[in-house]
C-alpha positions in Angstrom: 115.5 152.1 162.2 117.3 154.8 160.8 119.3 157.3 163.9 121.3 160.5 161.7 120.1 163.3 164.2 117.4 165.7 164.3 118.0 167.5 161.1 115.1 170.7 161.1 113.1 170.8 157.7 113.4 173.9 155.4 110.1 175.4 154.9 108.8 175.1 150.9 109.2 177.4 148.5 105.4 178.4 147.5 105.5 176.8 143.7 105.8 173.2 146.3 102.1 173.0 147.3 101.1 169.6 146.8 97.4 168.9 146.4 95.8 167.6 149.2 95.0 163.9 148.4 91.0 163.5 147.9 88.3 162.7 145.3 85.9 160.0 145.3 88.4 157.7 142.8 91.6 158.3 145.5 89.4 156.9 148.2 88.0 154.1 146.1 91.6 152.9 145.6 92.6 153.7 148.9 89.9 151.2 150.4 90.5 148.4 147.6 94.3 148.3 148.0 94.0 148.4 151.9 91.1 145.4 151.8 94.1 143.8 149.8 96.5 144.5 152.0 98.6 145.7 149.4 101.0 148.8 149.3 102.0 151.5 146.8 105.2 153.5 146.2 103.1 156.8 146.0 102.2 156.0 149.8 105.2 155.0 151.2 107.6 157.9 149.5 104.7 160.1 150.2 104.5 161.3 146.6 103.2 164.7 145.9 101.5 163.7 143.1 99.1 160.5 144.4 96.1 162.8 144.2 96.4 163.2 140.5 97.7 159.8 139.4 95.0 158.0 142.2 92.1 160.0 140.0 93.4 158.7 136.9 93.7 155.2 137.5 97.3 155.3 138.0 99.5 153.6 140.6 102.7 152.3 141.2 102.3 148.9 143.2 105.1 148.3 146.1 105.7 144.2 146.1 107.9 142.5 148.2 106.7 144.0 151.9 106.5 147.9 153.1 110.3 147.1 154.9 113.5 147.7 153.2 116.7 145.4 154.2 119.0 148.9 153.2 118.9 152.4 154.8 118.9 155.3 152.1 118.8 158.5 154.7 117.1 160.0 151.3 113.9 157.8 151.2 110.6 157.7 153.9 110.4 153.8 153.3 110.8 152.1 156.4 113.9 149.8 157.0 114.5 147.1 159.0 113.8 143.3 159.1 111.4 142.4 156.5 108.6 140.4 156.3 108.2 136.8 154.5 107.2 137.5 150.9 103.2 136.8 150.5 102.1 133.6 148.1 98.9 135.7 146.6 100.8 139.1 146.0 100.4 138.5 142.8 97.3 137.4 142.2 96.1 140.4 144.5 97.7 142.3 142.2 96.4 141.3 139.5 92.7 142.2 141.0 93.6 145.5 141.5 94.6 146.1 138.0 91.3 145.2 136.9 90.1 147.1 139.3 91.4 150.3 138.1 91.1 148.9 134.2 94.8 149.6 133.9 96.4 149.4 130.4 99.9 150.5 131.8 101.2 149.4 135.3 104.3 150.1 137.2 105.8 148.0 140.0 108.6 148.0 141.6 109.7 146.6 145.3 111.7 147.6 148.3 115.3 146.0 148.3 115.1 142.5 149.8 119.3 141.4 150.2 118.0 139.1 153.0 116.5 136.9 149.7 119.1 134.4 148.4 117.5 135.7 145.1 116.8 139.4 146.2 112.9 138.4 145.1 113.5 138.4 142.1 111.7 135.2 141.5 108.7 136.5 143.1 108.8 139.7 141.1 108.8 137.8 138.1 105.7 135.7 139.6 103.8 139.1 139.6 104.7 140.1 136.0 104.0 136.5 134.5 100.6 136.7 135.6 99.5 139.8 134.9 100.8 139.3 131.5 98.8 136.2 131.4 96.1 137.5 132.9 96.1 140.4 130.5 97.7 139.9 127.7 97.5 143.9 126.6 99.0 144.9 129.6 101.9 147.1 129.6 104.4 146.5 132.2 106.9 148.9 133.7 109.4 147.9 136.5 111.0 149.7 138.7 113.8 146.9 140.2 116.5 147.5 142.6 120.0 146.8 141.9 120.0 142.8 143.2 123.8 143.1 143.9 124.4 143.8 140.6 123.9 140.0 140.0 122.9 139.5 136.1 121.1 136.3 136.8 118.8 137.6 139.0 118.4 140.6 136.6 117.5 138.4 133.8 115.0 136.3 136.0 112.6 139.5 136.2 113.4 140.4 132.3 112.3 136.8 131.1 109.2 137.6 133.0 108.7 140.1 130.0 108.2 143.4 131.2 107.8 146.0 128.6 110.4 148.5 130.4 113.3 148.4 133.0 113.2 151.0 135.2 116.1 151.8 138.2 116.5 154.7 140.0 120.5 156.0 140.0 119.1 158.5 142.7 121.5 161.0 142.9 125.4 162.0 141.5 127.6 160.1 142.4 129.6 162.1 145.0 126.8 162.0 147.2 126.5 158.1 147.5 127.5 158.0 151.0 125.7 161.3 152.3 122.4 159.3 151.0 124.3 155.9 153.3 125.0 154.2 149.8 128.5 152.2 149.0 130.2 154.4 146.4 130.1 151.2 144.2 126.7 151.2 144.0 126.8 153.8 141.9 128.3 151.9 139.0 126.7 148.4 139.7 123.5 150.4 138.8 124.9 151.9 135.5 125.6 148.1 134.8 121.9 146.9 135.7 120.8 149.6 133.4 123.2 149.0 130.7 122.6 145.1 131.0 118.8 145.7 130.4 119.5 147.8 127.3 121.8 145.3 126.2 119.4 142.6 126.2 117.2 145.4 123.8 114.7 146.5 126.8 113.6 150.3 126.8 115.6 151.6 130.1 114.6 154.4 132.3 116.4 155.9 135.2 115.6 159.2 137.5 117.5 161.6 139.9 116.8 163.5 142.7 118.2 167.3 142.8 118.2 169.4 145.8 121.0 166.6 147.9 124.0 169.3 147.4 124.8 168.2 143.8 126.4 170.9 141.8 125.4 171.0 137.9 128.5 169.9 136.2 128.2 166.5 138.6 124.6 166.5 137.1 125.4 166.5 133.4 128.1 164.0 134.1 125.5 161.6 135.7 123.2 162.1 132.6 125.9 161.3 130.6 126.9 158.3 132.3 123.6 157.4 131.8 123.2 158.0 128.5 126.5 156.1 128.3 124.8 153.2 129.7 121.6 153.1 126.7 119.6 155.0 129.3 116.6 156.2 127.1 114.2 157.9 129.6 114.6 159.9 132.4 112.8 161.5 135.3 114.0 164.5 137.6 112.5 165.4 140.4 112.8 167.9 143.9 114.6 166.2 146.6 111.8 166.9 149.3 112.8 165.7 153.4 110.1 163.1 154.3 111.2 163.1 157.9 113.4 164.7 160.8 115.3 161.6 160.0 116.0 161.8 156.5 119.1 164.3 154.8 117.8 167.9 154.7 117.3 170.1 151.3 120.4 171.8 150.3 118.7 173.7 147.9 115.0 174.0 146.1 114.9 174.3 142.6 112.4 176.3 140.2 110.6 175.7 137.8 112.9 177.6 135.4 115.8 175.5 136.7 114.0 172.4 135.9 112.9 173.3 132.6 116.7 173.8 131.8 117.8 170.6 133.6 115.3 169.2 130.8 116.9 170.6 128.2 120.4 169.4 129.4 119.1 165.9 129.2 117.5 166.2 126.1 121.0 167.5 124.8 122.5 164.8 126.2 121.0 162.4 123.9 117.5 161.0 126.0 114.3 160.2 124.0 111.9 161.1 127.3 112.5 163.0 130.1 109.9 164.4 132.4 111.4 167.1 134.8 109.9 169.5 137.6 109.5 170.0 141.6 107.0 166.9 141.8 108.4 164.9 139.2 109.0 160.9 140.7 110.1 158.2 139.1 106.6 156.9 137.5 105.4 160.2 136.6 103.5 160.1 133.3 105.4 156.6 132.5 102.7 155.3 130.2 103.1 158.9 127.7 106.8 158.6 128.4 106.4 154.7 127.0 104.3 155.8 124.5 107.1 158.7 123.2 110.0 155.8 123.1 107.9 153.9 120.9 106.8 156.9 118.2 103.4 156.4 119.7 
């Protein structure tokens, strides 16, 4: 459990109202993924936008447990000793999809290091049967960094997801305010630049709002760029928690429209950029806008 003080949260700027989750769709989801005993990102991170994307048939699926094995003072994901992994994950999965008629899915997992593998084999489980299961399936995921270890990298990847997806978070100076090793930084360029290697479509997103100045900003967009980085999300930093690091600063509107057109300068083929932004935001239209579709 994660102790860094009581750290008071800054009230919201009044363009940050969130949309109170409801709607007859939201709770029909709600009550098949909980029968499931399944989780989703948009709950766990307490996304903004789960109303919207809940109404549309849209979810990001959290494999792999609801416990993290690493302590990002950033994220409202509990940590702690995780749970064995689950043998019908996948297949329950899988029933949700058709459940929600999806044609694009995104899953991604909390970060298991106390895996010899980091899960990525059971990762890969989930992918191979949806893409059995449903051939026209489009598959985004959203993987953690496994160590930086390519072979547990490519055991997701031969699964054949359509896009790799990891999160560089934040700029680099600000690795350990968020309690990450200041090597992380790079053994996640290399993730993403070892999945555009191996000609995958590569997506990464930022949070703003840490204490990150611009210039540190354009420099991460250009090491991702650097790295075949192709689409990218930015999104409000927004405290979960008393426990998690406070805002250093909210950002508007107009500051997010230019952060979009700093990373469509530098060279990015999607971006999607605003307060509520997250990482799966619109990912099927940003799929659709890497492929001329």
């Amino acid at each position: 459990m994660r102790k860094i003080g009581n750290r008071k949260k800054q009230p919201k700027p009044k363009w940050l109202k969130a949309q109170i989750p409801g709607g007859e769709d939201y709770f029909r989801i709600k009550k098949n993924l909980e029968k499931r005993g399944l989780s989703t990102i948009c709950q766990r991170a307490r996304c903004p936008n789960i109303s919207e994307c809940w109404n549309n048939y849209h979810a990001t699926f959290l494999i792999m447990g609801d416990t993290c094995s690493r302590n990002c003072t950033f994220c409202s994901v509990k940590s702690g000793n995780p749970a064995p992994l689950h043998p019908e994950e996948a297949q329950r999965v899988l029933e949700m999809v058709e459940i929600m008629k999806s044609t694009y899915v995104v899953i991604t997992s909390v970060t298991r290091d106390d895996l010899e593998d980091g899960g990525s084999s059971h990762f890969a489980g989930v992918i191979a049967l949806l893409k059995a299961r449903r051939p026209g399936l489009k598959i985004e995921v959203l993987i953690p960094d496994f160590k930086g270890n390519t072979r547990h990298v490519d055991t997701v990847l031969d699964a054949g997801p359509d896009v790799l997806n990891h999160n560089l978070e934040t700029v680099r100076r600000l690795y350990p305010h968020v309690n990450r090793k200041p090597e992380n930084y790079h053994i996640s360029l290399e993730v993403l630049r070892y999945g555009h290697d191996k000609g995958f479509i590569t997506k990464s997103g930022i949070m703003v709002g840490l204490g990150e100045t611009i210039e540190e900003i354009k420099e991460t967009l250009q090491d991702l760029r650097e790295s075949g980085v192709e689409l990218l999300t930015i999104g409000q930093y927004l405290q979960a928690t008393r426990e998690n690091v406070p805002v250093e600063k909210f950002y508007t509107p107009e500051e997010f429209e230019e952060l979009k057109e700093m990373a469509f300068s530098c060279g990015f083929r999607g971006v999607e950029s605003g307060p509520f932004v997250r990482s799966s935001y619109k990912a099927n239209k940003m799929y659709m806008k890497a492929n001329g579709l």
